[in-house]
C-alpha positions as CSV (number, residue, x, y, z in Angstrom):
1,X,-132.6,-34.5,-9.2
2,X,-129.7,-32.2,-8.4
3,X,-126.8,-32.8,-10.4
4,X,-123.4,-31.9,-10.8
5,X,-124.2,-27.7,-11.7
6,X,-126.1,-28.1,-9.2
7,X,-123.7,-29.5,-6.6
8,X,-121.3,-27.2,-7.3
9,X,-123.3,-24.5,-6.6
10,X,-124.4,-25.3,-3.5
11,X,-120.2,-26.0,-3.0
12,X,-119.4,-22.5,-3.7
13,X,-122.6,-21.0,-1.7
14,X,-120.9,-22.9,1.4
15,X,-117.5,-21.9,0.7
16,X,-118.5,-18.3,0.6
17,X,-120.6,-18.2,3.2
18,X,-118.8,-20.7,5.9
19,X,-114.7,-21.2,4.2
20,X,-112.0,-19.5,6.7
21,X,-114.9,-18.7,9.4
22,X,-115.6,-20.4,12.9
23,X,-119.7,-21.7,12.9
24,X,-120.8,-20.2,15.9
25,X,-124.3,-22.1,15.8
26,X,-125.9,-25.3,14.2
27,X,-129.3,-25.6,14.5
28,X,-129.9,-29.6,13.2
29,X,-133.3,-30.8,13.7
30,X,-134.1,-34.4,14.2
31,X,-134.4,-36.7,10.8
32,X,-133.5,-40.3,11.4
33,X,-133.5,-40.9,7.5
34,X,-132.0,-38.6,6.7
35,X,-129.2,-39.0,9.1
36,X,-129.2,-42.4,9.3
37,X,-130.0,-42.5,12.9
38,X,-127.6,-40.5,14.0
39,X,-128.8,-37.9,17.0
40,X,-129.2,-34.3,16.6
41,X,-126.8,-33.4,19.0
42,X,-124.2,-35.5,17.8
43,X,-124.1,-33.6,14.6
44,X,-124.3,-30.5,16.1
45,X,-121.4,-31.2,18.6
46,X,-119.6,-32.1,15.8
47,X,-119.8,-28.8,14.1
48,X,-120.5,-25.6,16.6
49,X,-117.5,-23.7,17.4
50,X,-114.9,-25.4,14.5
51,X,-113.3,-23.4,11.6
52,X,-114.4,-24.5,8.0
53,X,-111.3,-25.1,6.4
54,X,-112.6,-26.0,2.7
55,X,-115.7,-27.5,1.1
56,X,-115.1,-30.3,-1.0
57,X,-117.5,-31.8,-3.9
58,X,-117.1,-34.9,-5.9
59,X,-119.5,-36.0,-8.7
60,X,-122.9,-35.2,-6.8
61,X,-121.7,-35.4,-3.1
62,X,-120.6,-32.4,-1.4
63,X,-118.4,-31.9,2.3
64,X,-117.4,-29.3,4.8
65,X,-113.3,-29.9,5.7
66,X,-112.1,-28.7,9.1
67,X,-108.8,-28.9,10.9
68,X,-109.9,-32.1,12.6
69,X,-112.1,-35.1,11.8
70,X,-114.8,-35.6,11.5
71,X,-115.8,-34.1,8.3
72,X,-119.7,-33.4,7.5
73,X,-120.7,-35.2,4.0
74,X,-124.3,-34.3,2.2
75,X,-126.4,-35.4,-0.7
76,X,-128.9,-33.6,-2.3
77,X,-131.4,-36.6,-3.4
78,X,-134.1,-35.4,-5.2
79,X,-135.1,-32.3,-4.1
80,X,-132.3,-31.0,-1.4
81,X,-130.7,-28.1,-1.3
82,X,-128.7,-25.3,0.3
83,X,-129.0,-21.9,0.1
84,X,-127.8,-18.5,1.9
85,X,-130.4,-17.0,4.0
86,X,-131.1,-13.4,2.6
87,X,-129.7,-14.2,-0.5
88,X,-131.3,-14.7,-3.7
89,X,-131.3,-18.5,-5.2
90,X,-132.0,-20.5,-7.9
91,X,-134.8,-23.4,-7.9
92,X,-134.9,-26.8,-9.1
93,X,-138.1,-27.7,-10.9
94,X,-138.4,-30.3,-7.8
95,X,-139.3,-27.0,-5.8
96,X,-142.2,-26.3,-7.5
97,X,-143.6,-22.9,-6.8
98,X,-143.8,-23.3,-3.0
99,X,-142.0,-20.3,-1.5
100,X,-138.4,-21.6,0.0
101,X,-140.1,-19.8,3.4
102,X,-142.8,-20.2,5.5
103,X,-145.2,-17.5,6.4
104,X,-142.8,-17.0,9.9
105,X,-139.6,-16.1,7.5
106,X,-138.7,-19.9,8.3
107,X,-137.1,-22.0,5.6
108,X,-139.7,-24.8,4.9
109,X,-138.6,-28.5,5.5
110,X,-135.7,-27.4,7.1
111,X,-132.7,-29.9,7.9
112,X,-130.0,-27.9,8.8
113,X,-129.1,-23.8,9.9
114,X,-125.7,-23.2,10.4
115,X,-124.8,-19.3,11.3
116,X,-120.8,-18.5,10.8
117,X,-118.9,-15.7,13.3
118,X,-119.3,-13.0,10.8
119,X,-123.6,-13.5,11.0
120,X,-123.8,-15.3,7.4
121,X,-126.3,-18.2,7.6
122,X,-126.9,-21.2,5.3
123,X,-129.7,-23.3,5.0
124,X,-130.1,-27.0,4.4
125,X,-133.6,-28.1,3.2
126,X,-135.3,-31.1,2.0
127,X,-139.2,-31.4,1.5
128,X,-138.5,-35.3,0.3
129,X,-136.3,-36.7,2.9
130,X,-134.0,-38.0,-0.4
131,X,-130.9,-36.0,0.6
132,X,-128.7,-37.6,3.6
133,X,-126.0,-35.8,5.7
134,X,-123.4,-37.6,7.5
135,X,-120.3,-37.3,9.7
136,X,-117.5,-39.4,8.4
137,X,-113.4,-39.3,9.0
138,X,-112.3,-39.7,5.5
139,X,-113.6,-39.2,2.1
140,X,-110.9,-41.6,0.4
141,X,-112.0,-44.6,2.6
142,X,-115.6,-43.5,2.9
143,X,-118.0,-46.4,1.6
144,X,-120.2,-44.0,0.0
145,X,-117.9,-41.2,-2.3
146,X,-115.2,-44.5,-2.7
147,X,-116.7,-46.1,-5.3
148,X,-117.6,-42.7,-7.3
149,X,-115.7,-42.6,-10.7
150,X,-113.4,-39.4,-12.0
151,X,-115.3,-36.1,-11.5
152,X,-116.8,-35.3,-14.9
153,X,-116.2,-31.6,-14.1
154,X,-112.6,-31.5,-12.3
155,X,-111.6,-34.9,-13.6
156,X,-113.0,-36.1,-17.0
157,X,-111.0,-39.0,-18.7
158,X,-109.1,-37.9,-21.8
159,X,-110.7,-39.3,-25.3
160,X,-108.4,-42.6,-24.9
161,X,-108.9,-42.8,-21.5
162,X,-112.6,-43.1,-22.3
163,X,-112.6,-44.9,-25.1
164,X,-110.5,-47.8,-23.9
165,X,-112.7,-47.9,-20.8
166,X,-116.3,-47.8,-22.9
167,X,-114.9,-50.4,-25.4
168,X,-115.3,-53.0,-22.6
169,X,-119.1,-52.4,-21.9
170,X,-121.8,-53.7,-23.7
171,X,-124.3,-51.6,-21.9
172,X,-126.6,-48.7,-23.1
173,X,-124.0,-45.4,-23.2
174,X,-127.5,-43.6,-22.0
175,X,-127.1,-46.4,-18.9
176,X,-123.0,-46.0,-18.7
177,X,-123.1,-41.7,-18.5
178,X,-125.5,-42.6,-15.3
179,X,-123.0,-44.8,-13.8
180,X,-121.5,-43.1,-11.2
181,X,-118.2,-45.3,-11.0
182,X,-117.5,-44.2,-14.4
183,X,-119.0,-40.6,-14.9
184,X,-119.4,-38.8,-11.5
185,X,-121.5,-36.1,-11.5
186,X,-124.0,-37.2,-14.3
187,X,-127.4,-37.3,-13.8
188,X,-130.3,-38.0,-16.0
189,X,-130.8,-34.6,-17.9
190,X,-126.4,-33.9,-18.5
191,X,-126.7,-37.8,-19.6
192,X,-129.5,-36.6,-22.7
193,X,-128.1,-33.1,-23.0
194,X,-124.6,-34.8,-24.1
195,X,-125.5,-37.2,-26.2
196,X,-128.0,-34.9,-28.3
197,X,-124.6,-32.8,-28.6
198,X,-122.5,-35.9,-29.2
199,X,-125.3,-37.4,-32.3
200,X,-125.1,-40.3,-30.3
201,X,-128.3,-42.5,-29.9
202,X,-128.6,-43.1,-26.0
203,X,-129.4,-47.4,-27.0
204,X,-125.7,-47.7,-28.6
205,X,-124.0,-50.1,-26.6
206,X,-120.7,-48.4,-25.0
207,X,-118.5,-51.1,-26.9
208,X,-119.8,-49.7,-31.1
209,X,-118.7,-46.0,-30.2
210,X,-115.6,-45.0,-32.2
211,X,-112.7,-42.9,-31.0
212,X,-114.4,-40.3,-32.8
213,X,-117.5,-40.5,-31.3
214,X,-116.0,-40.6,-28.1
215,X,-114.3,-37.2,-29.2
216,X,-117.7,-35.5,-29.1
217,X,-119.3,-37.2,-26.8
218,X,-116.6,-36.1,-24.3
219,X,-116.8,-32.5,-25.4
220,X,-120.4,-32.4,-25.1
221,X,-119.3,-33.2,-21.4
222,X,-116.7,-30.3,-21.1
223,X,-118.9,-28.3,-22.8
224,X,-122.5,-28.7,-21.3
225,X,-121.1,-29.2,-17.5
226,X,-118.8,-25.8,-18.3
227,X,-121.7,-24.1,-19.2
228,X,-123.9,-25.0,-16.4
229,X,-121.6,-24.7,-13.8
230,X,-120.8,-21.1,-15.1
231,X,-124.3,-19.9,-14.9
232,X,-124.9,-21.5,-11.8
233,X,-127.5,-23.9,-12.8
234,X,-129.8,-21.7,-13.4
235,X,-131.9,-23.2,-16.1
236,X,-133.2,-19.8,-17.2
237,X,-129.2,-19.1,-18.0
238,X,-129.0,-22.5,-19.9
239,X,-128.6,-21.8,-23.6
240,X,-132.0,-21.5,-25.9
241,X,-131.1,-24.3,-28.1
242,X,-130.2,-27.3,-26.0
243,X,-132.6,-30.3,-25.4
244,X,-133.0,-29.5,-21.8
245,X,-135.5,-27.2,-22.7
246,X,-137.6,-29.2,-24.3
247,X,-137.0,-32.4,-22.7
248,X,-139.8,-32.8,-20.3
249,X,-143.3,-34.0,-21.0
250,X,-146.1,-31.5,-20.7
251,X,-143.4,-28.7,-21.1
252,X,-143.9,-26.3,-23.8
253,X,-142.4,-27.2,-26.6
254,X,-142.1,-30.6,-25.7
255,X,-142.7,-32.4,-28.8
256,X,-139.9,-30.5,-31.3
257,X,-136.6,-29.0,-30.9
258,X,-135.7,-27.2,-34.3
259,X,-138.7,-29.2,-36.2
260,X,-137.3,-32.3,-35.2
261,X,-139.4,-34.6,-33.3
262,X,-138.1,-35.9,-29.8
263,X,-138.7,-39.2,-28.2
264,X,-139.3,-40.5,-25.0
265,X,-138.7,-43.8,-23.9
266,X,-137.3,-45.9,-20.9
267,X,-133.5,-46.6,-21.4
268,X,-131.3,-47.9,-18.7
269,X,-134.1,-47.7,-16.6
270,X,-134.7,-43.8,-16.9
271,X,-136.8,-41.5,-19.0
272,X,-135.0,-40.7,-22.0
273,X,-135.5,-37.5,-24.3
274,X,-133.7,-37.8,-27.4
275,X,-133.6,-37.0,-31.4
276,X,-133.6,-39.6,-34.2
277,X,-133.2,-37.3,-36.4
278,X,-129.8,-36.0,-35.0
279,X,-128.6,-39.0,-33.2
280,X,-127.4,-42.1,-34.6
């Protein structure tokens, strides 16, 4: 699943291709799912001929801002994305190998083409029909993005901040990072990543964590976010030595990272990669 990185990628492909420019033409093809119902034509009303003022992103959700409400809101879900046309892109490993195109130069499972004044075109795709778009007034009062926590990127608690609030949880710190109303932005492989960096075993309750512990764990935050936002999420950018690399089943490499043996086991209701060895 797309997370934060990955979010903010997408963010800054849409502010360079759409911020300060009029969208001259919104090609939205019919997905009640994915658009919770709402018509085609609504959404495309809603955006040909306006001037994108900004593009906003909090934790994993991501919005286009102009003058005048609405605003249009997406999620990636499991296998979403956006990308430039003509432009190269990175891919999730929910892409698979499938070309992003069809054999007509088409993006497959296309949502979404919206084509700015100056010719730039952007592409929102989703083979799963996880991701959702919306049109919504506010993002402050909007049911969705108003519960999310601080952004973990933009936003991350200071060490007190975070260790007054995890004191009061007795709750896996595996299943607290994945709570979105505390860390937004943190998905399932940030969440093992940071805690392999922290030494922290991902079945400590929130509550046992000293201030010290919280120390690390939140600079494996700053420090593993900062990094893949910086590369762009490109996994082939992500240092050599973190978990991520190793983390998946079946991958090569799978069972060891630095001759120390990784598990795997269900924690917080997710698949878990971690190191006994180094985490305590």
């Amino acid at each position: 699943m797309p997370e934060l990185p990955e979010v903010e990628t997408v963010r800054k492909t849409l502010a360079r291709v759409l911020k300060g420019k009029q969208i001259v033409k919104a090609e939205v093809l019919p997905d009640e799912i994915m658009m919770f119902g709402v018509a085609p034509t609504v959404i495309q009303a809603a955006l040909e001929g306006r001037i994108v003022t900004d593009v906003g992103r909090h934790g994993k959700y991501w919005w286009l801002e102009f003058k005048d409400k609405p605003w249009l809101y997406g999620h990636l879900g499991m296998s979403g994305w956006v990308r430039e046309l003509g432009a190269a892109s990175i891919r999730l490993r929910e892409h698979g190998k499938m070309p992003f195109d069809d054999e007509a130069g088409r993006p497959r499972f296309l949502k979404v083409l919206l084509e700015a004044e100056d010719g730039g075109r952007v592409a929102f795709t989703d083979g799963r029909r996880l991701g959702r778009l919306w049109l919504s007034s506010d993002p402050k009062t909007d049911k969705k993005l108003g519960k999310l926590g601080r952004d973990v990127y933009d936003d991350l608690p200071t060490d007190q901040e975070l260790y007054a609030t995890l004191q009061k949880r007795k709750a896996p710190i595996k299943a607290l990072l994945l709570d979105q109303k505390l860390f937004a932005g943190i998905g399932n492989w940030i969440a093992d990543e940071v805690l392999y960096w922290g030494k922290i075993a991902p079945k400590r309750l929130g509550s046992s964590l000293t201030l010290k512990e919280v120390r690390e764990l939140r600079k494996a935050i700053v420090d593993v976010v900062g990094k893949a936002v910086e590369v762009g999420a490109d996994k082939e950018q992500f240092p050599k030595n973190w978990l991520f690399h190793h983390r998946w089943e079946g991958s090569r490499g799978a069972e060891f990272i630095e001759g120390k043996p990784i598990v795997r086991e269900t924690v917080g209701g997710r698949t878990t990669a971690w190191v006994p060895k180094v985490q305590k």
